[in-house]
C-alpha positions, 0 to 999 in steps of 0.5 A: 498536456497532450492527451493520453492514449488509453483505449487499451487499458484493461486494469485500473490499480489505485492507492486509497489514502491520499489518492481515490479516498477523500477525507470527510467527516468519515470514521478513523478507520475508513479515511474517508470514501470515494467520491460520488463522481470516482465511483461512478466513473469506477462503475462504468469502466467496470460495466466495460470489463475494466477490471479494479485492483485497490492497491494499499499499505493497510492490512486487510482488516481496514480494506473491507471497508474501502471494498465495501465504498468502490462497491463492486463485486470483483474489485482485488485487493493487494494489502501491506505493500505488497505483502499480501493479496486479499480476497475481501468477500470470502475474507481469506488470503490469495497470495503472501509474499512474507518477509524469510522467517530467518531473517525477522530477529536479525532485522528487529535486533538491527533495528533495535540496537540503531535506534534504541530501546524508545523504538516502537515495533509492529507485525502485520501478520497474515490476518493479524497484528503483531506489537510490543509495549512501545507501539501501543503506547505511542499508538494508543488512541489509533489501535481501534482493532484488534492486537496481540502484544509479545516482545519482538524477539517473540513475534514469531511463535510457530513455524507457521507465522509469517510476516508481511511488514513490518512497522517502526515508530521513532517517536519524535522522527518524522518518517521521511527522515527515518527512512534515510536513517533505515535505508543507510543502516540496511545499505549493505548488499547482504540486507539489499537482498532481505529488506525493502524499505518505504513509507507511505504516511508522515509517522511510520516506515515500512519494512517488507520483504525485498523485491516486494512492492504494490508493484510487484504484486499487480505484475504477479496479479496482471500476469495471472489475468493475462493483462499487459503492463501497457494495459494498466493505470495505476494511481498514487501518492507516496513513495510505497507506490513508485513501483506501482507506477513504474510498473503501469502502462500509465503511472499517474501521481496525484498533486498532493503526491510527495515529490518523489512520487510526482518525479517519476510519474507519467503524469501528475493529475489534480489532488485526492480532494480535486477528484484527481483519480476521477477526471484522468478516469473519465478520460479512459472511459471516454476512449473506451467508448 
C-alpha cells in the first residue's frame, strides 16, 4: 500500500468500542482501554497540537471513563451519534442536535405498530436515559447507571425534554436485520427528512435525527476550530461511523471493521485487538516530525 500523506493532519476523531478500546479484563461499563502503545502515540501528536475528538455511540455518562483512559485535558467529545457534544471535565452539554419534538410519538407509534407490543424502547435524553418496561427486562443485567422508566408515548413530559436517540430492541432480531427492517418502514421521502437510522453493535438500532451523524458533528466541531476536512483522520468500525469517514481527509476502517465500513474506507488498518488505530498514528506522527 502506498504510504499516505499525513503531514497536514491537525484533528484525529476516533470511535471507541471496536476501534481504539481493546477489551481486556476491564469492567462493563468501560469496554475496555487504549492501549499502552495508542496513548502513547495520542500523547505525542497531542504534544504537537493535535487535537483529539472521541467520537462514540454511548451517551455521555460512559465517555467520562474512556476521557479519563486517553488521558488528555482537552480530548472533545461527540456522544449518541452525533447527537450530543459533550464537555466531559465540566460535565455539561456543548451542543444537542435533538430529534424535533413533534416528531417523537409519531416515529414510537410507527415503530410500535411495525414490530409489535414485544419491542423494547429507550431515550437517551440530554444527560438522561429515558425506557419502558420492555427495555429493562430485556436489558436488565446491563442498565449498571441509572434510568427513568415512562410508557414511550410519555418520554417527553415538558416542553424542555429533548431526544437525542433513540434505542429499539427486537428481542431475537439481530440488528442488522432490524436495521433493513427500519430502514424500509422509514423509506418514504417524508420520514427521509425525520430519521437517520444506524447501528453500531449486533443487538440494538439507532435512530437520530435526520442529517445527524458522528460525521456531521466533527464537520460542525472542525469548522468551529477552523480545521479542514483534509486536515482529519477518523477511525472506525461500524456503520454509525461511515459518515465520519466520509467526511475525514483520511477515513480509516479497522480489520474487524463491518464490511460496509471497510467498503468505503480510504484505508483498512489492522484490527482493534492488533493496535490498528496505533500503527496508522505512529505513521502521522512520524510525517509530523
Amino acid at each position: 500500500m502506498a504510504t499516505s500523506n499525513f503531514k497536514n493532519i491537525r484533528l484525529v476523531a476516533s470511535d471507541l468500542d471496536g476501534t481504539l478500546l481493546v477489551h481486556s479484563d476491564m469492567t462493563a461499563q468501560s469496554g475496555g482501554a487504549p492501549s499502552p502503545r495508542a496513548r502513547t502515540v495520542i500523547h505525542k501528536l497531542a504534544d504537537k497540537g493535535v487535537r483529539f475528538v472521541l467520537a462514540s455511540g454511548r451517551p455521555p455518562r460512559t465517555m467520562d471513563c474512556a476521557v479519563e483512559q486517553v488521558g488528555l485535558d482537552n480530548v472533545l467529545t461527540i456522544c449518541c451519534n452525533g447527537g450530543l457534544v459533550y464537555d466531559p471535565f465540566n460535565k455539561n452539554i456543548v451542543k444537542k442536535y435533538s430529534i424535533p419534538n413533534k416528531d417523537i410519538c409519531s416515529i414510537l407509534d410507527t415503530i410500535i405498530k411495525c414490530l409489535g407490543p414485544q419491542v423494547c424502547l429507550g431515550a437517551e435524553s440530554g444527560l438522561h436515559f429515558v425506557c419502558d418496561e420492555n427495555y429493562v427486562k430485556e436489558r436488565n443485567d446491563f442498565l449498571d447507571h441509572h434510568y427513568i422508566v415512562r410508557k414511550p408515548m410519555e418520554f417527553l413530559q415538558t416542553p424542555e425534554d429533548t431526544i437525542e436517540k433513540l434505542v429499539i430492541i427486537l428481542p431475537g432480531m439481530p440488528a442488522e436485520k432490524l436495521n433493513e427492517r427500519l430502514l424500509e418502514l422509514f423509506s418514504s421521502d417524508h420520514w427521509k427528512q425525520v430519521v437517520n437510522i444506524t447501528f453500531s453493535n449486533p443487538h440494538s438500532i439507532e435512530i437520530s435525527a435526520a442529517g445527524i451523524s458522528k460525521g456531521s458533528a466533527l464537520e460542525d466541531l472542525c469548522q468551529e476550530l477552523g480545521v479542514k476536512a483534509e486536515e482529519t483522520i477518523a477511525f472506525g468500525d461500524m456503520p454509525n461511523d461511515s459518515d465520519m469517514l466520509k467526511f475525514a481527509g483520511t477515513g480509516v476502517a479497522v480489520e474487524n471493521a463491518h464490511p460496509s465500513v471497510k467498503e468505503i474506507a480510504d484505508r483498512v488498518t489492522a484490527s482493534n485487538v492488533d493496535d490498528g488505530v496505533a500503527i496508522v498514528l505512529e505513521e502521522v506522527l512520524e510525517q509530523l516530525s
